[in-house]
C-alpha positions in Angstrom: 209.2 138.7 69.7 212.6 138.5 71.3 214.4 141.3 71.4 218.4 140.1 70.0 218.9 137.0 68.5 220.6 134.3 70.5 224.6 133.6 69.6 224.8 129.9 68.0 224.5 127.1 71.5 227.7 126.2 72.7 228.4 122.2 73.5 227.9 122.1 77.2 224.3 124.0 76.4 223.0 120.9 74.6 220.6 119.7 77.4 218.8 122.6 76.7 218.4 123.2 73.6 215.3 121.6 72.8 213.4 124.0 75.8 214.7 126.7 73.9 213.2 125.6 70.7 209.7 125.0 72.6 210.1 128.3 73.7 210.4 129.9 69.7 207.7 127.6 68.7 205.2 129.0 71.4 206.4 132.5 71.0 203.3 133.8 69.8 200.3 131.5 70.9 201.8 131.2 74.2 204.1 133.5 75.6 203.6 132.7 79.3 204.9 129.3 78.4 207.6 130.8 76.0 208.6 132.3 78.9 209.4 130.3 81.4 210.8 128.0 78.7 213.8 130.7 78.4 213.7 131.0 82.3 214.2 127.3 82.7 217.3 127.2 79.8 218.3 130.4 82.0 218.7 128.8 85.4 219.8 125.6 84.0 222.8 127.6 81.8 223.9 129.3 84.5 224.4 125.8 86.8 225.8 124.3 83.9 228.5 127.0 83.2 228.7 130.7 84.2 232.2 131.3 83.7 233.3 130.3 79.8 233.4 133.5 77.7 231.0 131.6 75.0 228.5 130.6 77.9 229.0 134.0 79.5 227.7 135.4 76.3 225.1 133.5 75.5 223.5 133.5 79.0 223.8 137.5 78.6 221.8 137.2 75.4 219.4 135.3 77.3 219.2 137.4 79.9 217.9 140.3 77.7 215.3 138.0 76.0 213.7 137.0 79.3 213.9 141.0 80.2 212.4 142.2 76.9 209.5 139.7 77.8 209.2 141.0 81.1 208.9 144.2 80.2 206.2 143.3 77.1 204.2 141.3 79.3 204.6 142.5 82.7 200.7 143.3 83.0 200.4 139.2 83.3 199.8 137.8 86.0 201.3 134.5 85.1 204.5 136.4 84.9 204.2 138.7 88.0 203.1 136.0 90.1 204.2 132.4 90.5 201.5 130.4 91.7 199.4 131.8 88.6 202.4 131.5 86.0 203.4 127.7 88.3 199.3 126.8 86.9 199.6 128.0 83.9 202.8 126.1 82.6 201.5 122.8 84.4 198.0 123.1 82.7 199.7 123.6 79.2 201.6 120.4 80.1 199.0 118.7 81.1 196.8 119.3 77.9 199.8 118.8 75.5 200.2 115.4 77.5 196.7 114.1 77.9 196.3 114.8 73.6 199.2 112.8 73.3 198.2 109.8 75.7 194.2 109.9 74.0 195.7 109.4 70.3 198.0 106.9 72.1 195.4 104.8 73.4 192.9 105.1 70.3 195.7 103.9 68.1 196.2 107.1 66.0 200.4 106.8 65.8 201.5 109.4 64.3 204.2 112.6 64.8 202.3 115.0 65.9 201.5 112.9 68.9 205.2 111.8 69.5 206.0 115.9 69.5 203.3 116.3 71.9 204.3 113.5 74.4 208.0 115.3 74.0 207.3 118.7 74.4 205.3 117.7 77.6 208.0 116.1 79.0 210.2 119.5 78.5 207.5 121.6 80.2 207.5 119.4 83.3 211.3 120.1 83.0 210.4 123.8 83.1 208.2 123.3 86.4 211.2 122.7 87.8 211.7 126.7 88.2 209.1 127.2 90.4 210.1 124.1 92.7 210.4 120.6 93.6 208.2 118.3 90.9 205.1 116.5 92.3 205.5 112.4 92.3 202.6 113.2 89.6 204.6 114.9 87.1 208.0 112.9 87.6 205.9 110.3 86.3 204.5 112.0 83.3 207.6 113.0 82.5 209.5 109.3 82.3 206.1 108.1 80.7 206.5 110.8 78.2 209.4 110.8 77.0 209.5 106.7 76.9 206.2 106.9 75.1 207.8 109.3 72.7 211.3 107.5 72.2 209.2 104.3 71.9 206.6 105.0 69.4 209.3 106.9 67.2 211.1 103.5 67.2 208.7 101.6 66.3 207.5 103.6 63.5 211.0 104.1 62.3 211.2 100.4 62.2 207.7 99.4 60.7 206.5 98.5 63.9 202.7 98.7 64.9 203.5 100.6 68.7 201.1 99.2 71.6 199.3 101.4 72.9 199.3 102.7 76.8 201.9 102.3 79.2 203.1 98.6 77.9 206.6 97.8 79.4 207.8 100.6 79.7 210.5 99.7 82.6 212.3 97.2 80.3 212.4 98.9 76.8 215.5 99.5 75.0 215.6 101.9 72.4 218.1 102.0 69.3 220.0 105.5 70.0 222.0 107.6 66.8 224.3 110.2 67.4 222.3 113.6 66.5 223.5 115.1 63.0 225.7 118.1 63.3 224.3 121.8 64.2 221.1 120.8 65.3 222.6 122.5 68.6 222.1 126.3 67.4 219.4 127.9 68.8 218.4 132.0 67.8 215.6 133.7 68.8 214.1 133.6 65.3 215.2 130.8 63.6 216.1 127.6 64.2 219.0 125.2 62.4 217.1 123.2 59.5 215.8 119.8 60.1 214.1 117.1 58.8 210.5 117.4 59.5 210.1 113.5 58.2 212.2 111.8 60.5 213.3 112.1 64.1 216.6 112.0 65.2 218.2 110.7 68.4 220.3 112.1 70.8 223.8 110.5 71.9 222.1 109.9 75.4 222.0 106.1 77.2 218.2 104.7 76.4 217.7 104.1 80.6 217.2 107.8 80.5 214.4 108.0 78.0 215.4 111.1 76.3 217.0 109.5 73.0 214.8 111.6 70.7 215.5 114.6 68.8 212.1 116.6 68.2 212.3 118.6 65.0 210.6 122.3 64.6 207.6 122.7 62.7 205.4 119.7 63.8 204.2 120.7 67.2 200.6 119.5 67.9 198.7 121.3 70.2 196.3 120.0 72.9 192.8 121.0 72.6 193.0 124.5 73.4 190.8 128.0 72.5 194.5 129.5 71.9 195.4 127.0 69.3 194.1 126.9 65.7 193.5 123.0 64.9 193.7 123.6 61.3 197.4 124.3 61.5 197.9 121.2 63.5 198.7 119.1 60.0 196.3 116.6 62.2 192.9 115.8 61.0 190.1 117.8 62.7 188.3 114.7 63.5 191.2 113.4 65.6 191.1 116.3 68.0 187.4 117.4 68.4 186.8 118.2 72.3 185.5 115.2 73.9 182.2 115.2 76.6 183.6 116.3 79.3 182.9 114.8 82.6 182.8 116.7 85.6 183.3 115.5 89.0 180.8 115.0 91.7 180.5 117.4 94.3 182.6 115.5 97.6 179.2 115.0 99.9 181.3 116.0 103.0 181.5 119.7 101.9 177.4 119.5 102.1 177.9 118.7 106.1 181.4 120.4 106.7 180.8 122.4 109.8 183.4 124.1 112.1 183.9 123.1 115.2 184.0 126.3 116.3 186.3 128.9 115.0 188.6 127.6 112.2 192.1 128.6 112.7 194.0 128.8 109.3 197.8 129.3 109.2 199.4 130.9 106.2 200.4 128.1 104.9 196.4 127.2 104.5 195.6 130.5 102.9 198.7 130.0 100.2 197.3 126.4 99.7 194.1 127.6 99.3 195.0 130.5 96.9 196.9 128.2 94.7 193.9 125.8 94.2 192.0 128.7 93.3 194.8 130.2 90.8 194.7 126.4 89.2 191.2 126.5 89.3 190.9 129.7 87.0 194.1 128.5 84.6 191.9 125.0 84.1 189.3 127.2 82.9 191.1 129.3 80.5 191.8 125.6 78.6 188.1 124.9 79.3 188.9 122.6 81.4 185.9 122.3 83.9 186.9 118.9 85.7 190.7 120.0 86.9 188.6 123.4 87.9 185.7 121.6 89.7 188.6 119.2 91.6 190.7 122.3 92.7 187.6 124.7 93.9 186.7 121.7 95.7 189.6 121.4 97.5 190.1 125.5 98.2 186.5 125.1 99.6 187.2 122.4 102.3 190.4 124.1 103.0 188.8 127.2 104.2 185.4 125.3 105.8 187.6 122.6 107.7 191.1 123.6 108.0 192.2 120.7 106.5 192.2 119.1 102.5 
């Protein structure tokens, strides 16, 4: 899909190599998301280092990925517009995360789950390009990526993991030094790896990243864009559950204005973006998070306040 490939990662890239390897592997059933992955890897790259001719070049070759993109999906809103592209990544997320934290808590351990509780953590990473992370999703992302560093341990060790958020605070994980060239990244291809075992990255344990997620065993959340027969899961473990939707907050039923409502900008933007969440939830069939966010867009505009 991308136009060039990308020139082989250089060293001081390595934090972001793995977002770039989300991004290949969601290429085609997600480009939105494949997107901002590159934009993320982008922005990062360019704080990182700018000025080394190896950096300089790869950051160019970026550059005319995330512009061949642009250009191939510019019709899309979730590209043109950052509230609707801001949903759309943080809805993915969301989904990859809550698959991840249901098989965790029903006992199903397996790597499929530990990818998705990984990958979720990087796409919180990518919300970062469209501002400052909620309190909400700095959380998932430490829990995920403990979750995933911890449950790879223990299976690696012929441990039975516990399941939910069992002390977390004072694990300690067992980190290896990640084998050699799994730091080139090209738009079509990506360095071999195991897709048996998981390798760790040379990073202290207190930062819950020491986990090296290989290509090839990403399992998707629930979703109408992803085929769960391709998911090497078993279709049982990943049938839709009854969803169930929130009640309808009473006050909206006696929300009256006291007169004429005066909304500042500010209100409209917050009102637009619950809306623009509302309609990404959907397109996951996700009626709840939709129900929660039309809610609040409603008592915005009724009461001038959330």
């Amino acid at each position: 899909m991308a136009a060039a490939a990308l020139p082989p990662l250089p060293p001081q890239f390595k934090s972001i190599q793995h977002h770039l390897r989300t991004a290949q592997e969601l290429d085609k059933r997600e480009p939105v998301v494949a997107y901002y992955c590159r934009l993320y890897a982008m922005q990062t790259g360019m704080k990182i280092d700018s000025k080394t001719p190896e950096c300089r070049k790869f950051l160019s070759k970026l550059m005319d990925q995330l512009e061949a993109m642009k250009k191939q999906f510019g019709d899309n809103e979730a590209i043109t517009q950052e509230i609707v592209g801001s949903a759309h990544v943080e809805n993915y997320a969301l989904k990859m995360f809550l698959y991840a934290d249901n098989e965790d808590r029903a006992g199903q351990f397996h790597k499929n789950m530990i990818k998705s509780f990984y990958t979720a953590s990087l796409l919180i990473d990518v919300l970062t390009v469209f501002g400052e992370l909620s309190e909400e999703n700095v959380q998932h992302r430490k829990y995920a990526r403990w979750k995933a560093a911890y449950i790879h341990n223990c299976l690696k060790n012929g441990e039975t993991p516990q399941p939910g958020p069992i002390g977390m605070e004072g694990e300690s994980f067992d980190v290896e030094r990640e084998e050699a060239g799994s730091s080139s990244v090209h738009s079509g291809t990506t360095q071999p790896a195991s897709s048996s075992t998981y390798e760790a990255n040379n990073i202290p344990p207190s930062n819950y990243t020491g986990i090296h997620i290989p290509p090839g065993a990403h399992a998707p959340a629930n979703t109408p864009a992803e085929v769960p027969h391709n998911t090497g899961v078993t279709s049982n473990t990943i049938q839709p559950a009854t969803q169930n939707v929130p009640l309808v907050d009473p006050s909206l039923y006696s929300a009256q204005s006291a007169g004429e409502v005066r909304l500042t900008p500010e209100d409209f933007a917050r009102a637009q973006k619950y809306c623009k969440y509302a309609g990404s939830a959907l397109q996951y069939e996700d009626v709840s998070t939709a129900v929660q966010n039309l809610q609040k867009a409603l008592k915005l505009l009724m009461t001038g306040r959330e």
